[in-house]
N, C-alpha and C positions, 0 to 999 in steps of 0.2 A: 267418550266424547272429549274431545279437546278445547273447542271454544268455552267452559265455564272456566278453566284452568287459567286459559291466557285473558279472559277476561277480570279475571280474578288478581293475577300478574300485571296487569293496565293500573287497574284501580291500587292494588300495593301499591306501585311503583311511583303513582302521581301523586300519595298519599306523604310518604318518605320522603320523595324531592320538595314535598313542600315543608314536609319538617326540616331538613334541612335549610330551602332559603329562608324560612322563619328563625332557627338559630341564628342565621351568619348573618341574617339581620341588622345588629347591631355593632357586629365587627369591624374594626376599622380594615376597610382595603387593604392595608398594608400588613397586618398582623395576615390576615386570609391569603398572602402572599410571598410568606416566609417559609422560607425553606426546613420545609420537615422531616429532612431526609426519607421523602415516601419514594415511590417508583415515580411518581408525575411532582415529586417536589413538594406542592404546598397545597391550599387544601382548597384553592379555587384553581391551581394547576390538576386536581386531580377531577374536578366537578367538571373542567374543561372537557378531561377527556373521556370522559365520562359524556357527557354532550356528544363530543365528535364522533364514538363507539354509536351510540343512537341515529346520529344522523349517515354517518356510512353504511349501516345494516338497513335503516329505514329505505336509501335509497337503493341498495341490492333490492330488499325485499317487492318493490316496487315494480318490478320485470319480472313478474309472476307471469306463466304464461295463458292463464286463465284471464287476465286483464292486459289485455294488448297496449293499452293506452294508458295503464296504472290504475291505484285505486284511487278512487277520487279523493279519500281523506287525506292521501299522501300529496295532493296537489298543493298544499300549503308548503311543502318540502324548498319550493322555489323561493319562500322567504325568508330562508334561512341559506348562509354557508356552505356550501360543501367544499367538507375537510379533504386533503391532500394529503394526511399528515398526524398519525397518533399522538404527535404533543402541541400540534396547533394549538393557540389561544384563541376563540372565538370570541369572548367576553373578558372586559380586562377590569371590570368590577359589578361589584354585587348583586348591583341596579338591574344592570341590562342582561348577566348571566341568570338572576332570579324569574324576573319578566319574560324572558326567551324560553327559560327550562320551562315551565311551567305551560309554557301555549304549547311545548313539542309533547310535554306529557298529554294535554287534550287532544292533541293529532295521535297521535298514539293510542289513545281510549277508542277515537272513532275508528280509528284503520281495524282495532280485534273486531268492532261491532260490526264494522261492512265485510271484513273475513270473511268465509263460509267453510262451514264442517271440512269440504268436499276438497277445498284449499289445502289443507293441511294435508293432505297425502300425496298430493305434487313433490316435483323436486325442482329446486332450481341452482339454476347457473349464474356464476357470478365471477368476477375477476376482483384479484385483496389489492391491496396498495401497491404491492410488487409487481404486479399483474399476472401473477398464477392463475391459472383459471380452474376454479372447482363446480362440482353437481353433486348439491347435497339438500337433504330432504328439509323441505320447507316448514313443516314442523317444527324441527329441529333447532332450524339457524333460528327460529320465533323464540324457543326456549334458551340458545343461546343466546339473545339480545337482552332479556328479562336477567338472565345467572349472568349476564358482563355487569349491568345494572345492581344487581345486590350484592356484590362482589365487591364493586367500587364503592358502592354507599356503604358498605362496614370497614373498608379503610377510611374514608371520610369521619366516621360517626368515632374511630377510634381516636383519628387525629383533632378533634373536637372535645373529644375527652380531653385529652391533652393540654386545652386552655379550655380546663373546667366548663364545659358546655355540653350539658345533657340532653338527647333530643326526644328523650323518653322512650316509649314501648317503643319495636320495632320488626316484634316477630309476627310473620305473614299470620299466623295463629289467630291474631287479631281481628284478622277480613275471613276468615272460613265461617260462615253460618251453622249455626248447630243446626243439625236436623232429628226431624222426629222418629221416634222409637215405633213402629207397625209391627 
């Protein structure tokens, strides 16, 4: 079974993004937009796109063909953005990139909850930024949305070391419940 995994992946994910807008908290704007020689630049350049990764997969994922009309958690998707564009800025300080992450991670929580088992073994179609068109298993592209997500938060978390700011624990190890011995 897959949905305890991806729900499992919801809950990490919203948990981390909030460690994270809780460090950069106190950061100045400007220090959070200093070029750190990363792949996205700086360390709210990379939370950006980090953002825009979510919200382009949220909206592929959305044209399931089990839900003709979408899933309804993803209806909130209309109050956000949609990116054009892998280094777009959506957010150009702390305030309203922390504020916005955080509401797409609760959209996020609800979309694995309304999911069903039965979803996951579809495939779907989608067109990338170039307009390729691919048909790949929907499963799949859910795992890869989560592994873009952990991927760029430990470049984030590294470059936050950087200017001595630790976000603490951050291994998924965390959120797996022990279970009992039968």
């Amino acid at each position: 079974m897959l949905k305890p995994s991806f729900e499992l992946m919801a809950a990490y994910n919203a948990l981390m993004n909030k460690k994270i807008c809780d460090s950069i908290s106190t950061i100045p704007d400007n220090v959070l937009w200093e070029n750190k020689n990363a792949f996205f630049g700086s360390i709210l350049g990379t939370l950006n796109h980090l953002m825009v990764g979510d919200l382009i997969w949220l909206n592929r994922l959305n044209h399931h063909l089990s839900y003709p009309t979408g899933f309804k958690a993803l209806e909130s998707l209309k109050d956000f953005p949609l990116p054009t564009k892998l280094t777009q800025i959506l957010y150009d300080n702390k305030q309203d990139f922390s504020k916005n992450r955080q509401a797409l991670d609760q959209i996020i929580i609800r979309f694995i909850e309304e999911s069903d088992e039965s979803d996951y073994s579809k495939s779907l179609s989608y067109q990338n930024t170039n307009n390729d068109t691919f048909n790949k298993s929907f499963s799949m592209l859910l795992q890869h949305l989560f592994n873009h997500q952990t991927h760029h938060r430990g470049q984030v978390t590294t470059l936050l070391t950087q200017i001595d700011i630790d976000i603490g624990e951050t291994d998924l190890l965390m959120l797996i419940p022990d279970v009992d011995n039968e």
